[in-house]
C-alpha positions as CSV (number, residue, x, y, z in Angstrom):
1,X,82.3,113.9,143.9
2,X,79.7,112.4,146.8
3,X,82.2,112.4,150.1
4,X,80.5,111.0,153.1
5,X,80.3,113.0,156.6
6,X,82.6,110.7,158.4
7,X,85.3,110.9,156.0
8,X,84.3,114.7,155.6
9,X,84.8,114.8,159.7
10,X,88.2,113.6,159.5
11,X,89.4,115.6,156.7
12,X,88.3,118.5,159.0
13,X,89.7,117.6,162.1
14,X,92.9,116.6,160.6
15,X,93.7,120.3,158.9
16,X,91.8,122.1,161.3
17,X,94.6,120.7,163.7
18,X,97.6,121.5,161.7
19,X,96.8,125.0,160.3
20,X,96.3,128.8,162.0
21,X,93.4,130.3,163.2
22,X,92.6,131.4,159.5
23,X,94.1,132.2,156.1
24,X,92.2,134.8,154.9
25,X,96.5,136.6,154.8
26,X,97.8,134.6,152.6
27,X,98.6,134.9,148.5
28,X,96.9,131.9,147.5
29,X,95.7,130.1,143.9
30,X,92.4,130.0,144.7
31,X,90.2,132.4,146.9
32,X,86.9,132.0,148.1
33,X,85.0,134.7,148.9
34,X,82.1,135.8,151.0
35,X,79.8,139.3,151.9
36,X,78.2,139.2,154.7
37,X,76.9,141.7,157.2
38,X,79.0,140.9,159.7
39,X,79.4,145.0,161.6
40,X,75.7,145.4,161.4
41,X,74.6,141.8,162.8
42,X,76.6,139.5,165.1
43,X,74.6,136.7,163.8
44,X,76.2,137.0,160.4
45,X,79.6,136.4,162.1
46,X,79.2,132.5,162.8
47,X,78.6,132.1,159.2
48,X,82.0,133.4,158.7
49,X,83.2,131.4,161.1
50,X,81.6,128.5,159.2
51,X,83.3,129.6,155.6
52,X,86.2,129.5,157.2
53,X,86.2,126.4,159.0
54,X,85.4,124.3,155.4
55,X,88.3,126.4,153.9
56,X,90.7,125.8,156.8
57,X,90.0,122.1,156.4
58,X,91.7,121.9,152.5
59,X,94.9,123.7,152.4
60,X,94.7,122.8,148.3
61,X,92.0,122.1,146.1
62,X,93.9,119.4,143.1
63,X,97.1,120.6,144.4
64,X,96.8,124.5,144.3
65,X,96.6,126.5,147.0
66,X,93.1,127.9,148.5
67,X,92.6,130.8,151.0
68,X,89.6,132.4,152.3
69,X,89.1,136.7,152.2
70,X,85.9,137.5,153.8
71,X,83.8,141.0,152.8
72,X,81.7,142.8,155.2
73,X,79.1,144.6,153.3
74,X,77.4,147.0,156.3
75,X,77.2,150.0,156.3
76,X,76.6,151.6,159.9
77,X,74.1,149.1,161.8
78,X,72.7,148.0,158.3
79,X,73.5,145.9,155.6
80,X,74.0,147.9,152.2
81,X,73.3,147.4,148.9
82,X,76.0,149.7,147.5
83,X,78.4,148.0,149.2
84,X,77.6,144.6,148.6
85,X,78.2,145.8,145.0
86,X,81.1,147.0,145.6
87,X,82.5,144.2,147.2
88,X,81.6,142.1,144.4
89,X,83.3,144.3,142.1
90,X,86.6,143.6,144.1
91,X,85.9,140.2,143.8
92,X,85.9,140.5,140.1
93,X,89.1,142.3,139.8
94,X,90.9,139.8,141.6
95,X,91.2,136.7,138.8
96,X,91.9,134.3,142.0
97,X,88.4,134.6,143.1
98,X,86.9,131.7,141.7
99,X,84.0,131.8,143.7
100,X,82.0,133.7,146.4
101,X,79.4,132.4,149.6
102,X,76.6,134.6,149.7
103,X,74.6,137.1,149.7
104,X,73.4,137.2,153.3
105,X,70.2,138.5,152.0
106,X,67.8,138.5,149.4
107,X,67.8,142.6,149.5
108,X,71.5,143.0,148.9
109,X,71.0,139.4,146.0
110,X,69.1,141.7,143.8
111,X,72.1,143.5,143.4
112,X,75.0,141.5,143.3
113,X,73.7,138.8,141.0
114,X,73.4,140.6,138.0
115,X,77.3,142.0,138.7
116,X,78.7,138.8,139.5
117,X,76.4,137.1,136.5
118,X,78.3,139.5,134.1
119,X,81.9,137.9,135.0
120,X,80.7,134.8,135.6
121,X,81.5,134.6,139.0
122,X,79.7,131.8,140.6
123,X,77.7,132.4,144.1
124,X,75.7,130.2,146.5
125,X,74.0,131.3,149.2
126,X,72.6,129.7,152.4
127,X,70.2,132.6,153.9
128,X,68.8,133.6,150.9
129,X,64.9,132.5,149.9
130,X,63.0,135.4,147.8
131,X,61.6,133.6,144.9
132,X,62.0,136.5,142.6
133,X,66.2,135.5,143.0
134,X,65.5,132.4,140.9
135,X,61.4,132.2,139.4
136,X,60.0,133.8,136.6
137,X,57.2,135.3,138.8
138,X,55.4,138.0,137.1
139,X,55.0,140.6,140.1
140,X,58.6,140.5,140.5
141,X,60.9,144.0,139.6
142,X,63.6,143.2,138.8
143,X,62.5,139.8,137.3
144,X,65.0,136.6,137.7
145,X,66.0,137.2,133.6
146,X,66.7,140.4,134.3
147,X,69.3,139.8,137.0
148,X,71.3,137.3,134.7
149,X,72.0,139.8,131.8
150,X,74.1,137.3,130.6
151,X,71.0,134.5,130.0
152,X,73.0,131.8,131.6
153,X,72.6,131.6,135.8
154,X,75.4,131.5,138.2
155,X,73.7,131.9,141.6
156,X,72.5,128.7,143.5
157,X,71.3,128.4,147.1
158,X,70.7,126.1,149.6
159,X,67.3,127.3,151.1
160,X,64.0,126.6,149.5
161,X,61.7,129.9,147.5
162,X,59.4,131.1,150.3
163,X,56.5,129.9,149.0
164,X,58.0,126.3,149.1
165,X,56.9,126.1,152.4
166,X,53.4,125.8,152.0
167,X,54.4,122.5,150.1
168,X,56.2,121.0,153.3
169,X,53.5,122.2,155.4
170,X,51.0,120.5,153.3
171,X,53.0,117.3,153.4
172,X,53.1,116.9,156.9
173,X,49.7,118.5,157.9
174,X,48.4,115.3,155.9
175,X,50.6,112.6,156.7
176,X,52.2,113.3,159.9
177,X,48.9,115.2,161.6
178,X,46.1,113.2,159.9
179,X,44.2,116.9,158.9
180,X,41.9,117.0,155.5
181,X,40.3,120.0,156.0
182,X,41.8,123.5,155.6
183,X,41.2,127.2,156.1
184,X,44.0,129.9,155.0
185,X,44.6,133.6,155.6
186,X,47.2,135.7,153.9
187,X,49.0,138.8,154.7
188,X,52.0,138.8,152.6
189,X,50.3,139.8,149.6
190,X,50.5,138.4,146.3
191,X,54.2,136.0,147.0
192,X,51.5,135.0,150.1
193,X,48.9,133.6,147.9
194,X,51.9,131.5,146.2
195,X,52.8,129.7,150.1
196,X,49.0,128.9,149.8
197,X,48.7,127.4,145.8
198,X,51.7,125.4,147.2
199,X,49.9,124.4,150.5
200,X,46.6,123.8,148.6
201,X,47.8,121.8,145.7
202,X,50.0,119.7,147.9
203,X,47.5,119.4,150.3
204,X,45.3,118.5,147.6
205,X,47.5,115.5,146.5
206,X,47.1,114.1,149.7
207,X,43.9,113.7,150.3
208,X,43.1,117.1,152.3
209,X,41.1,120.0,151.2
210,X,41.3,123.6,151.7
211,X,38.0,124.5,152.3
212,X,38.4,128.3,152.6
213,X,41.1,131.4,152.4
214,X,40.9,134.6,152.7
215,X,43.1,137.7,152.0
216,X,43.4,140.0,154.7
217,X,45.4,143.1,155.7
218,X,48.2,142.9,157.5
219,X,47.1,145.2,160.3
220,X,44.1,142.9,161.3
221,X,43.6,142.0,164.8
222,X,40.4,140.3,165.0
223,X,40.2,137.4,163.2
224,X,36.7,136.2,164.3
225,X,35.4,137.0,161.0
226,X,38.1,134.6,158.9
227,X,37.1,131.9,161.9
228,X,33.6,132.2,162.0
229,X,33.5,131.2,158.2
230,X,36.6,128.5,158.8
231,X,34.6,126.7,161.2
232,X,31.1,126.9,158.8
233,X,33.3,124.9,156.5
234,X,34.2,122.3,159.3
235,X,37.7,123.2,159.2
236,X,40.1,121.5,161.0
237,X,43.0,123.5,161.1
238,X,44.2,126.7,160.1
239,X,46.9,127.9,157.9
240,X,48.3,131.4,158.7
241,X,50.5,132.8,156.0
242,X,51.5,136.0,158.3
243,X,54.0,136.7,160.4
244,X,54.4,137.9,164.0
245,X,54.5,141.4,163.9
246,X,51.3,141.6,162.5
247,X,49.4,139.1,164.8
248,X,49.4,136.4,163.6
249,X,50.3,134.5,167.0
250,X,47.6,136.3,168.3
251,X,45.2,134.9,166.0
252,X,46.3,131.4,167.0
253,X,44.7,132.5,170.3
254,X,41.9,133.3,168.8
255,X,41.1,130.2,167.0
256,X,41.5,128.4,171.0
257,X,38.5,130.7,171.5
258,X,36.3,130.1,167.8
259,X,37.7,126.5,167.0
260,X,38.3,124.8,170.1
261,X,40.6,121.7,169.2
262,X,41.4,123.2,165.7
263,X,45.4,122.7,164.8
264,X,47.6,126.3,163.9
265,X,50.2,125.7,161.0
266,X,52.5,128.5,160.1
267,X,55.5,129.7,158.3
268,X,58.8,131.4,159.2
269,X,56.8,134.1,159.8
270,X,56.4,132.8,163.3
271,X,58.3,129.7,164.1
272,X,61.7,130.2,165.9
273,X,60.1,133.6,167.0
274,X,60.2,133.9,170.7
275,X,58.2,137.1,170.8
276,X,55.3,134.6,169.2
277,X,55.2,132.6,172.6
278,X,53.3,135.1,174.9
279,X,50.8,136.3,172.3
280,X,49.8,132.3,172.1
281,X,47.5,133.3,175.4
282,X,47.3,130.7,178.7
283,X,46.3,127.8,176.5
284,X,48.1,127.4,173.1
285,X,46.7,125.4,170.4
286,X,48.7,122.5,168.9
287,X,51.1,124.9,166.9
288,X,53.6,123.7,163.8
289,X,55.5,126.1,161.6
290,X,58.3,125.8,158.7
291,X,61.5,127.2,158.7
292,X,64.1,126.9,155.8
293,X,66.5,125.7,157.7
294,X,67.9,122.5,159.0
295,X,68.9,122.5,163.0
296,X,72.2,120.7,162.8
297,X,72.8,120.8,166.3
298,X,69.7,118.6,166.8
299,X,71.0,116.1,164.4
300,X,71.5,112.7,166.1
301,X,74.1,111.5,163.2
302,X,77.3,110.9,165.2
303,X,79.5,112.2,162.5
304,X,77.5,115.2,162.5
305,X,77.4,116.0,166.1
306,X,81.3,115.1,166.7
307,X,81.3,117.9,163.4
308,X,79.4,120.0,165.3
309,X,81.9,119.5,168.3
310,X,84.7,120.4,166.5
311,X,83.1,123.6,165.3
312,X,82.3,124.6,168.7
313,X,85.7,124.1,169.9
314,X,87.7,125.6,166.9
315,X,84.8,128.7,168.0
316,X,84.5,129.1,171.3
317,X,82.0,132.1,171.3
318,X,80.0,130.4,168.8
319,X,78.7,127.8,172.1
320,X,78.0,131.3,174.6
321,X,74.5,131.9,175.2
322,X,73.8,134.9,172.9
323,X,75.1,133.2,170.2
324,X,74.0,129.7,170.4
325,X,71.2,129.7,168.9
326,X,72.6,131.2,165.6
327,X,74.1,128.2,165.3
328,X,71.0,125.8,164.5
329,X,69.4,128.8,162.1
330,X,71.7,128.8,159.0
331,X,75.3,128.2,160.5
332,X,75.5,124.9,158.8
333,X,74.5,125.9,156.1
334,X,77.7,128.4,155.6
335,X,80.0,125.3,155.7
336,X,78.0,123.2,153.4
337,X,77.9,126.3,150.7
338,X,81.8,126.9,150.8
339,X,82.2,122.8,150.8
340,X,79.7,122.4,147.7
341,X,81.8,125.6,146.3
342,X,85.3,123.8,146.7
343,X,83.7,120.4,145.7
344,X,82.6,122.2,142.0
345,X,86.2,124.2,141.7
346,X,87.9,120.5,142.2
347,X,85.9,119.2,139.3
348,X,86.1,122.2,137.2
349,X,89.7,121.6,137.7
350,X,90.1,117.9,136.7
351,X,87.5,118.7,133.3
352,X,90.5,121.4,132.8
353,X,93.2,118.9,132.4
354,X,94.5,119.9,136.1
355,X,94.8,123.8,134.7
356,X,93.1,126.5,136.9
357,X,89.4,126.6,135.9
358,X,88.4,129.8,134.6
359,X,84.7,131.6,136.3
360,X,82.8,130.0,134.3
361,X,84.5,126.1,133.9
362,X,83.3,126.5,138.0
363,X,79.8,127.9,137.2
364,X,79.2,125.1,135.1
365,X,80.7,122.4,137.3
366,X,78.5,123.9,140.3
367,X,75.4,123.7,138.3
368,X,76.3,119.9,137.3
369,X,76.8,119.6,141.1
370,X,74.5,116.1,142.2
371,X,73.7,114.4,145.8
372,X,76.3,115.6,147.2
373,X,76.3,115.3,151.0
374,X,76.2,118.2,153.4
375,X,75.9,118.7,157.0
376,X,72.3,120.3,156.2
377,X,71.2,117.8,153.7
378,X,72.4,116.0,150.2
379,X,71.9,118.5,147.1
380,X,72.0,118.7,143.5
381,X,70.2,122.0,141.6
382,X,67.5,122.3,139.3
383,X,67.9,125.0,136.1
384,X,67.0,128.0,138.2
385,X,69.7,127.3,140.6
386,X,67.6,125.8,143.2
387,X,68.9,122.7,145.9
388,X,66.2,120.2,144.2
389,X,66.1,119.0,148.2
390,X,66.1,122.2,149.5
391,X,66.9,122.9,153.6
392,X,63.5,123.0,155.5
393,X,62.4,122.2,158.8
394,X,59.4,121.8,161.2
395,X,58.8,123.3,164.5
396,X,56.2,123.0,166.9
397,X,55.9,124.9,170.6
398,X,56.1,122.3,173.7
399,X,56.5,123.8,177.3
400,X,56.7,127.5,176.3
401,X,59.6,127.0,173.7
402,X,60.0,125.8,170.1
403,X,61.0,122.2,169.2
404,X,62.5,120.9,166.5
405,X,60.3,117.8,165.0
406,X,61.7,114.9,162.7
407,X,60.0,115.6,158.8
């Protein structure tokens, strides 16, 4: 079922009014269920938030009852594995589960999936992007099969692989920048090399080149070597598949130095990354980096901001200045994953002949899931589970800060 945003807002605004702060208390039908990190990291804590703000806005899914019980999986100032397990196993046991948000993290996926794929339980995440959750990529351990011992899948996410990035990049290094001509470095190893194929066959598509790559070690701190060839090729900008902590913002000072007017394009690696703006040196190059994520805050949609609004004010701390920003990163995404969840349990309901779906009635309703419209985007989901849209974004640095910039 496609609902649009402003009759999504008032839906929301509506129950959000009439109900308590939260219903995670209460004996419902239906419980939706999320693990998140929330002790170890406050920025997992808005996503809770978010759950619970799409839950709070349907006090009954086809006219039985839906509550919200929210599962912290860290373990000291760390997110666990073994307890991310564990709270999936309680899930489980609990036959009005139908569903869970999450995981938080790929790290904490590779364990959950396969124990939440055994009952059938269905799971979307929005932070999530390892490929090996959802690809058959041959360096992966375990391998995407192997965490659905079941052979069907039950895990979806809103984020795109990592590697996917180097396709968006391409796309607007061509069209929106005007560049043909390409040089690439990788740190990240062989998944790195993947955000490259992407980049270069994209690229490739549309009309630009990459003229030269290069693996190098993530400890490098001179570049001159990768530039010095870059620019022999006539090179026009340079692709960095690294991430801050091992330079690669301080390559992009660099390349000021060895190709003067030469264009920096990064990943997530970098962008959103304050601690990348002083190692950019006096005079930054024209810098633009991916992020799978979509900045809801900056969208100019009215529905969306006055959605935004009412977030804000049903979460006051969310809008303080520590926490702000955690807002724009995946926040968003949170609410869309636990609407998408109640939107497939609705279905799975009416294909039931109004009877409680079991797991996997909602599993398959979830995967037959098509444009419908988020806050973060409109999604349906290819076989592996994937948004076919997925949530990505461009940033580029202006004045000493990053800036969102229209796809």
């Amino acid at each position: 079922m496609i609902k649009t945003l402003t009759t999504l807002l008032v839906t929301v605004l509506t129950a959000v009014a009439c109900q308590s702060a939260g219903n995670t208390s209460a004996r419902a039908d239906i419980i939706i269920a999320s693990d998140l990190p929330t002790s170890a990291f406050d920025s997992a804590l808005p996503f809770e938030h978010a759950i619970d703000f799409a839950i709070r806005s349907r006090s009954t899914i086809e006219g039985y009852s839906v509550a919200y019980w929210p599962l912290d999986n860290s373990l000291g100032a760390q997110q666990s594995q073994l307890r991310g397990r564990g709270n999936v196993r309680r899930m489980i046991a609990d036959p009005s589960v139908l569903g869970m948000v999450g995981p938080f993290s790929s790290f904490v996926g590779r364990i959950e999936i396969p124990e939440a794929n055994r009952a059938h339980l269905a799971m979307i995440s929005m932070t999530t992007t390892s490929s090996c959750l959802t690809l058959a990529i041959r360096v992966c351990q375990p391998t995407a099969a192997e965490l659905r011992p079941t052979g069907t899948n039950n895990f979806f996410r809103l984020p795109a692989p990592d590697p996917a990035q180097g396709k968006a990049m391409a796309a607007y290094a061509a069209t929106k920048l005007g560049l043909r001509r390409v040089a690439a470095f990788n740190e990240f190893g062989p998944e790195g090399a993947e955000y490259i194929k992407q980049f270069s066959d994209e690229f490739a598509s549309k009309g630009g080149t990459v003229v030269y790559q290069q693996e190098l070690d993530d400890s490098t701190s001179d570049f001159s070597a990768f530039f010095t060839q870059a620019k022999l090729r006539r090179a026009d900008a340079v692709y960095a598949v690294a991430n801050v902590r091992h330079n690669a913002c301080k390559a992009a000072a660099q390349m000021t130095k060895s190709m003067p007017g030469a264009v920096f394009l990064g990943t997530d690696g970098i962008s959103l990354d304050n601690e990348c703006l002083p190692d950019l040196g006096s005079t930054p190059p024209a810098i633009w980096a991916t992020s799978p994520t979509v900045d809801a805050i900056a969208n100019p949609d009215p529905a969306v901001k006055d959605l935004v609004n009412a977030y804000l004010k049903a979460y006051p701390a969310a809008s303080t200045a520590d926490l702000f920003p955690n807002v724009t990163a995946y926040t968003f995404a949170a609410f869309d994953c636990a609407r998408i969840l109640i939107d497939a349990i609705g279905r799975a309901i009416k294909a039931n002949g109004g009877k409680l779906p079991s797991r996997m009635q909602v599993v398959t309703a979830l995967a037959q899931t098509k444009d419908f419209v988020g806050v973060t985007g409109t999604y349906s989901f290819d076989q592996n589970g994937d948004a076919v849209k997925p949530m990505m974004s461009i940033y580029t640095v202006r004045d000493g800060h990053w800036l969102n910039v229209p796809l």
